[in-house]
N, C-alpha and C positions, 0 to 999 in steps of 0.2 A: 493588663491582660490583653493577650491579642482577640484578634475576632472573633467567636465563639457562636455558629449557626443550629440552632435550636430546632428541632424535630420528631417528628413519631417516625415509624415503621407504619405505615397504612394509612387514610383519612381520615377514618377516627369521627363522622361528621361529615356534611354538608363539605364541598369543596370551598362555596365562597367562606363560608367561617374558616376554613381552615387559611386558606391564605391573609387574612385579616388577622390571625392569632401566632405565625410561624412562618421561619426564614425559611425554611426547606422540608423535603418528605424523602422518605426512603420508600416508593412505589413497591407495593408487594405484590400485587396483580401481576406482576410481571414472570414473578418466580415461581407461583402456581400455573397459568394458562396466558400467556400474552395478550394482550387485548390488538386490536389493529391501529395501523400507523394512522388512521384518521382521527381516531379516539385519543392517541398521545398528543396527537397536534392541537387539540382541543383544551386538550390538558394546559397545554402550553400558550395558547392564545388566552386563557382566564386568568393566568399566572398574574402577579406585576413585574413589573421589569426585573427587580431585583431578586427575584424567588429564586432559590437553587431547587434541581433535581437530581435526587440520586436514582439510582432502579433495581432492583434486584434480579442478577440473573438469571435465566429460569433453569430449572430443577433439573431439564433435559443434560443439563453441562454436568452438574454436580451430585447430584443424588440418582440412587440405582431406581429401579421401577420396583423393588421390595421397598421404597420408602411408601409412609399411609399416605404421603402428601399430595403422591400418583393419584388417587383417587379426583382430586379437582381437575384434572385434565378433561376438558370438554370431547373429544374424543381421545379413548384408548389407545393406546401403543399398541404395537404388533407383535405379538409370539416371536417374530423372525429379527426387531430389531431391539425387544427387551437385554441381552446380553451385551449389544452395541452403545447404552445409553450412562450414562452417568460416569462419575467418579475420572473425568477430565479424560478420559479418553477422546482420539484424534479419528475418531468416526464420519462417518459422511452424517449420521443423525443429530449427532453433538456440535459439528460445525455447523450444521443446517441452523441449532437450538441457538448457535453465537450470532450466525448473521440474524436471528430471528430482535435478538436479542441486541445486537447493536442497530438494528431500525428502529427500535422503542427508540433507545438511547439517544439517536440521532434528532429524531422529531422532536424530545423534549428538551435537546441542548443540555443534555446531563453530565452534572462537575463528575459524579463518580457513579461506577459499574460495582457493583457490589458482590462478590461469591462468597456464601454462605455455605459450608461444609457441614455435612449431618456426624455426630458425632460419630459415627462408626465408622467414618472416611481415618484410617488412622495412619501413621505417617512409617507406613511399610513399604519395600523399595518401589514395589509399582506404582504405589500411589504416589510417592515422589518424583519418577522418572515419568508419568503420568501430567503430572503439574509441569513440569518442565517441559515437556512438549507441546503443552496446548498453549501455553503462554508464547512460548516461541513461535508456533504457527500461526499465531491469529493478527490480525493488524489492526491494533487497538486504536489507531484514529486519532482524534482529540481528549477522548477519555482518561480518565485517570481509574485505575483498579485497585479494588482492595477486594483481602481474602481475608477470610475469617473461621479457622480451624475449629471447632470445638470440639471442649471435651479437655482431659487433662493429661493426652498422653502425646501430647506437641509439646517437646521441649523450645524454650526461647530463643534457644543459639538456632537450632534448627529453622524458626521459624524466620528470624532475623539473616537468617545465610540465605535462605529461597526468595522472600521477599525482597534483602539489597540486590542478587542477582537477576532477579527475574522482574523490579521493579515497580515492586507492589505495595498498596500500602496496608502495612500489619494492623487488622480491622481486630478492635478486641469490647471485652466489658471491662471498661477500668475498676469496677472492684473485684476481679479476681485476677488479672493479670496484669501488665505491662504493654504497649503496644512498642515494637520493639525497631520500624522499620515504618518514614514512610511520614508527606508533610502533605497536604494536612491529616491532621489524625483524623480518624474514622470513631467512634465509640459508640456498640449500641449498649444500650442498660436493659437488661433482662428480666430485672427484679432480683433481690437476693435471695436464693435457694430454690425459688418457685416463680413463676410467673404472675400468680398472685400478687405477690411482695409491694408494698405500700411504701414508697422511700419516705423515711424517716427527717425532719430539720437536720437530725446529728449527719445522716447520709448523704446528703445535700450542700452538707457543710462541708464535709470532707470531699466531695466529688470538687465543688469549686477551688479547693485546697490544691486537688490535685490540677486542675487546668493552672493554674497560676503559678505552679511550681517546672510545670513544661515549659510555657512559653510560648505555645504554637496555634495556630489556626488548626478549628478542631469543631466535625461537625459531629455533634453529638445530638443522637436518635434514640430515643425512650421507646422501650418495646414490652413493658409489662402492663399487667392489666389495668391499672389503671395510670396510663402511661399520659393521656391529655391532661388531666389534674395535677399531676407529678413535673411534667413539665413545663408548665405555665406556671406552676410553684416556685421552679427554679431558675426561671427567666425573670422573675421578679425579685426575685434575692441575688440574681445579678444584674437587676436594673436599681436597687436599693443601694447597693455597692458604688456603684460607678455614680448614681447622685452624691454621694457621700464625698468620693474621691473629689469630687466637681467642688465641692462645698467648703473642703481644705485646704484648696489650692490658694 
Protein backbone atom coordinates (compact mmCIF):
# COMPACT_ATOMS: atom_id res chain seq x y z
CA UNK A 1 0.00 0.00 0.00
CA UNK A 2 1.36 3.31 -0.67
CA UNK A 3 1.49 6.14 1.97
CA UNK A 4 -1.59 6.75 3.60
CA UNK A 5 -1.50 10.04 5.98
CA UNK A 6 -4.01 9.75 8.75
CA UNK A 7 -6.14 12.84 10.17
CA UNK A 8 -9.15 14.66 11.62
CA UNK A 9 -10.94 17.91 10.31
CA UNK A 10 -10.12 20.13 13.42
CA UNK A 11 -7.69 19.31 16.72
CA UNK A 12 -9.84 17.45 18.42
CA UNK A 13 -7.53 17.99 21.72
CA UNK A 14 -4.59 19.67 22.97
CA UNK A 15 -2.24 20.38 19.85
CA UNK A 16 0.81 18.65 21.42
CA UNK A 17 -1.36 15.35 21.77
CA UNK A 18 -2.44 15.64 18.53
CA UNK A 19 0.81 15.92 16.76
CA UNK A 20 2.13 12.85 18.97
CA UNK A 21 -1.19 10.72 17.69
CA UNK A 22 -1.29 11.93 13.60
CA UNK A 23 0.39 12.65 10.36
CA UNK A 24 -1.61 15.62 9.39
CA UNK A 25 -4.81 18.01 10.08
CA UNK A 26 -7.31 19.50 7.96
CA UNK A 27 -7.44 23.16 9.96
CA UNK A 28 -11.01 24.18 10.19
CA UNK A 29 -10.59 27.55 11.84
CA UNK A 30 -9.69 28.65 8.65
CA UNK A 31 -12.95 28.16 6.89
CA UNK A 32 -15.03 29.62 9.63
CA UNK A 33 -12.92 32.98 10.56
CA UNK A 34 -9.03 32.88 9.71
CA UNK A 35 -6.98 33.27 12.58
CA UNK A 36 -3.70 35.66 11.85
CA UNK A 37 -0.57 34.69 10.13
CA UNK A 38 1.35 34.69 13.65
CA UNK A 39 -1.01 32.16 15.07
CA UNK A 40 -0.39 29.78 11.79
CA UNK A 41 3.36 30.18 12.24
CA UNK A 42 2.92 28.96 15.64
CA UNK A 43 1.16 26.24 14.41
CA UNK A 44 3.84 25.33 12.35
CA UNK A 45 6.92 25.91 14.67
CA UNK A 46 5.17 23.07 17.25
CA UNK A 47 4.66 20.81 14.27
CA UNK A 48 7.49 17.99 13.82
CA UNK A 49 9.17 18.07 10.70
CA UNK A 50 7.44 15.63 9.06
CA UNK A 51 3.66 16.72 9.90
CA UNK A 52 1.55 17.62 6.98
CA UNK A 53 -1.07 20.58 6.81
CA UNK A 54 -3.97 20.78 4.94
CA UNK A 55 -6.57 24.21 5.60
CA UNK A 56 -9.72 24.68 4.65
CA UNK A 57 -10.71 27.48 2.62
CA UNK A 58 -12.73 30.13 4.10
CA UNK A 59 -16.38 30.17 3.50
CA UNK A 60 -15.99 33.84 2.15
CA UNK A 61 -14.81 31.94 -1.41
CA UNK A 62 -17.50 29.14 -1.28
CA UNK A 63 -20.63 29.53 0.77
CA UNK A 64 -23.28 32.51 0.41
CA UNK A 65 -23.81 34.74 3.57
CA UNK A 66 -27.43 32.62 3.78
CA UNK A 67 -25.08 29.77 4.96
CA UNK A 68 -25.75 29.36 9.40
CA UNK A 69 -21.84 28.96 9.25
CA UNK A 70 -21.88 33.15 8.59
CA UNK A 71 -22.67 33.22 12.00
CA UNK A 72 -18.86 32.50 13.40
CA UNK A 73 -17.56 35.38 11.43
CA UNK A 74 -15.93 37.48 14.27
CA UNK A 75 -17.21 40.52 12.60
CA UNK A 76 -20.24 40.66 10.13
CA UNK A 77 -20.28 41.21 6.52
CA UNK A 78 -21.81 44.16 4.93
CA UNK A 79 -25.35 44.63 3.51
CA UNK A 80 -23.48 46.08 0.41
CA UNK A 81 -20.93 43.14 -0.10
CA UNK A 82 -23.45 40.04 1.05
CA UNK A 83 -24.49 39.59 -2.71
CA UNK A 84 -20.60 39.75 -3.76
CA UNK A 85 -19.56 36.88 -1.38
CA UNK A 86 -19.55 33.14 -2.04
CA UNK A 87 -20.28 30.49 -4.55
CA UNK A 88 -16.68 31.20 -6.40
CA UNK A 89 -17.36 34.28 -7.60
CA UNK A 90 -14.32 36.71 -9.07
CA UNK A 91 -15.16 39.62 -6.46
CA UNK A 92 -12.81 41.98 -5.07
CA UNK A 93 -14.28 40.31 -1.43
CA UNK A 94 -13.78 36.80 -2.49
CA UNK A 95 -10.27 37.43 -3.96
CA UNK A 96 -9.59 39.46 -0.85
CA UNK A 97 -11.03 35.87 1.24
CA UNK A 98 -8.11 33.84 -1.35
CA UNK A 99 -5.32 35.88 -0.60
CA UNK A 100 -6.52 35.90 3.14
CA UNK A 101 -6.48 32.46 2.67
CA UNK A 102 -3.41 31.57 0.91
CA UNK A 103 -1.36 33.55 3.86
CA UNK A 104 -2.72 30.78 6.33
CA UNK A 105 -1.63 28.41 3.81
CA UNK A 106 1.76 29.98 3.20
CA UNK A 107 2.81 30.14 6.98
CA UNK A 108 1.91 26.74 7.63
CA UNK A 109 3.79 25.21 4.45
CA UNK A 110 0.33 23.50 3.55
CA UNK A 111 0.52 20.13 1.00
CA UNK A 112 -3.31 20.95 0.15
CA UNK A 113 -6.03 23.92 0.08
CA UNK A 114 -9.12 22.37 0.56
CA UNK A 115 -12.81 23.79 -1.00
CA UNK A 116 -15.59 22.46 0.60
CA UNK A 117 -19.01 23.37 -1.27
CA UNK A 118 -22.38 23.48 0.88
CA UNK A 119 -24.67 21.21 -0.80
CA UNK A 120 -26.88 23.88 -2.37
CA UNK A 121 -23.80 25.16 -4.41
CA UNK A 122 -25.33 22.89 -7.45
CA UNK A 123 -23.75 22.34 -10.59
CA UNK A 124 -25.81 24.93 -12.78
CA UNK A 125 -24.23 26.95 -15.58
CA UNK A 126 -23.17 29.76 -13.28
CA UNK A 127 -21.89 27.87 -10.87
CA UNK A 128 -19.72 26.12 -13.25
CA UNK A 129 -18.72 29.02 -15.31
CA UNK A 130 -18.07 30.47 -11.78
CA UNK A 131 -15.60 27.64 -10.80
CA UNK A 132 -13.74 28.11 -13.91
CA UNK A 133 -13.05 31.57 -13.47
CA UNK A 134 -11.71 31.64 -10.10
CA UNK A 135 -9.53 28.85 -10.62
CA UNK A 136 -8.25 30.47 -13.56
CA UNK A 137 -7.73 33.79 -11.76
CA UNK A 138 -6.02 32.93 -8.81
CA UNK A 139 -2.26 31.89 -8.53
CA UNK A 140 -2.31 28.94 -6.60
CA UNK A 141 1.58 28.89 -5.70
CA UNK A 142 2.99 25.83 -4.38
CA UNK A 143 -0.28 24.48 -3.29
CA UNK A 144 -2.08 21.67 -4.28
CA UNK A 145 -6.32 22.13 -4.41
CA UNK A 146 -9.04 20.08 -3.88
CA UNK A 147 -12.73 20.54 -4.17
CA UNK A 148 -15.35 18.80 -2.79
CA UNK A 149 -19.02 19.15 -4.21
CA UNK A 150 -21.62 17.87 -2.07
CA UNK A 151 -24.67 16.44 -2.22
CA UNK A 152 -25.77 14.02 -5.07
CA UNK A 153 -26.65 16.09 -7.90
CA UNK A 154 -22.64 16.21 -9.25
CA UNK A 155 -22.57 13.87 -11.76
CA UNK A 156 -18.81 12.02 -11.86
CA UNK A 157 -18.11 12.83 -15.59
CA UNK A 158 -18.82 16.17 -14.71
CA UNK A 159 -16.99 16.41 -11.76
CA UNK A 160 -13.89 14.50 -13.42
CA UNK A 161 -14.06 17.07 -16.81
CA UNK A 162 -13.61 20.33 -14.21
CA UNK A 163 -11.28 18.80 -12.03
CA UNK A 164 -8.74 17.32 -14.98
CA UNK A 165 -9.11 20.82 -16.64
CA UNK A 166 -8.96 22.98 -13.91
CA UNK A 167 -6.37 20.78 -12.03
CA UNK A 168 -7.89 19.86 -8.96
CA UNK A 169 -8.06 17.16 -6.91
CA UNK A 170 -11.58 15.27 -6.68
CA UNK A 171 -11.91 15.51 -2.78
CA UNK A 172 -14.67 13.09 -1.86
CA UNK A 173 -16.24 10.45 1.11
CA UNK A 174 -15.13 7.16 -0.19
CA UNK A 175 -18.23 5.54 0.91
CA UNK A 176 -20.55 7.19 -1.18
CA UNK A 177 -18.60 7.93 -4.15
CA UNK A 178 -15.59 7.68 -6.15
CA UNK A 179 -12.87 10.30 -6.30
CA UNK A 180 -12.55 10.56 -9.78
CA UNK A 181 -9.55 13.22 -10.51
CA UNK A 182 -6.48 14.04 -8.78
CA UNK A 183 -3.05 12.39 -6.98
CA UNK A 184 -2.92 12.45 -4.11
CA UNK A 185 -6.36 11.58 -3.16
CA UNK A 186 -8.06 13.69 -0.69
CA UNK A 187 -10.82 11.59 1.51
CA UNK A 188 -12.86 12.98 4.20
CA UNK A 189 -15.19 10.33 6.12
CA UNK A 190 -18.31 12.04 7.35
CA UNK A 191 -19.84 9.15 9.11
CA UNK A 192 -22.49 7.14 7.32
CA UNK A 193 -25.84 8.81 7.04
CA UNK A 194 -25.21 11.24 10.03
CA UNK A 195 -22.40 12.79 11.62
CA UNK A 196 -22.98 10.80 14.50
CA UNK A 197 -22.06 7.46 12.67
CA UNK A 198 -19.65 5.31 14.75
CA UNK A 199 -17.38 3.28 11.78
CA UNK A 200 -17.95 -0.04 12.29
CA UNK A 201 -14.52 -2.99 11.99
CA UNK A 202 -16.75 -4.29 8.80
CA UNK A 203 -16.39 -0.23 7.61
CA UNK A 204 -12.83 -0.04 8.31
CA UNK A 205 -12.25 -3.05 6.75
CA UNK A 206 -13.82 -2.18 3.62
CA UNK A 207 -12.42 1.54 3.56
CA UNK A 208 -8.60 -0.09 3.85
CA UNK A 209 -9.92 -2.54 0.86
CA UNK A 210 -10.56 0.32 -0.85
CA UNK A 211 -7.00 2.15 -0.40
CA UNK A 212 -5.28 -0.83 -1.52
CA UNK A 213 -7.15 -1.42 -4.56
CA UNK A 214 -6.20 2.50 -5.66
CA UNK A 215 -2.84 2.30 -5.19
CA UNK A 216 -2.22 6.04 -4.44
CA UNK A 217 -1.00 8.42 -1.78
CA UNK A 218 -4.17 9.33 -0.04
CA UNK A 219 -4.59 11.71 2.85
CA UNK A 220 -7.54 10.62 4.58
CA UNK A 221 -9.41 12.95 7.30
CA UNK A 222 -12.06 11.59 9.73
CA UNK A 223 -14.75 14.32 10.25
CA UNK A 224 -17.57 12.44 12.29
CA UNK A 225 -18.32 12.67 15.66
CA UNK A 226 -16.34 10.53 16.91
CA UNK A 227 -13.71 10.92 14.42
CA UNK A 228 -10.35 10.74 16.97
CA UNK A 229 -11.35 7.10 18.28
CA UNK A 230 -12.39 6.00 14.75
CA UNK A 231 -9.14 7.06 13.62
CA UNK A 232 -6.66 5.83 15.62
CA UNK A 233 -8.78 2.68 15.20
CA UNK A 234 -7.85 2.49 11.79
CA UNK A 235 -4.21 3.50 11.97
CA UNK A 236 -3.87 0.63 14.02
CA UNK A 237 -5.49 -2.03 11.72
CA UNK A 238 -3.05 -0.57 9.34
CA UNK A 239 -0.24 -0.69 11.53
CA UNK A 240 -1.29 -4.59 12.35
CA UNK A 241 -1.36 -5.08 8.61
CA UNK A 242 1.89 -3.99 7.53
CA UNK A 243 3.61 -5.86 10.86
CA UNK A 244 1.96 -8.87 9.39
CA UNK A 245 3.22 -8.15 5.78
CA UNK A 246 6.90 -7.61 7.70
CA UNK A 247 6.35 -11.00 9.37
CA UNK A 248 5.82 -13.00 5.89
CA UNK A 249 8.46 -11.76 4.07
Amino acid sequence: MKEVAIGLCGWNGSQRSYFEQFDCIEVQSTFYDPPGVDIARRWKAKAPDNFQFCIKAWQLITHTPASPTYRRLRKPVSESDKPLLGDFQTTEPVMQAWKRTEEIAAAVNACVILFQCPKSFLPTSTNLSNLYRFFRAIKRGPFQLAWEPRGEAWDEDVARELCQELDLIHCVDPFLTRSSHGIPQYWRLHGIGAYSYRYTDEDLLRLKGQLVRTHQPTFLMFNNFSSKVDAIRFREMLGAENERIIRDR
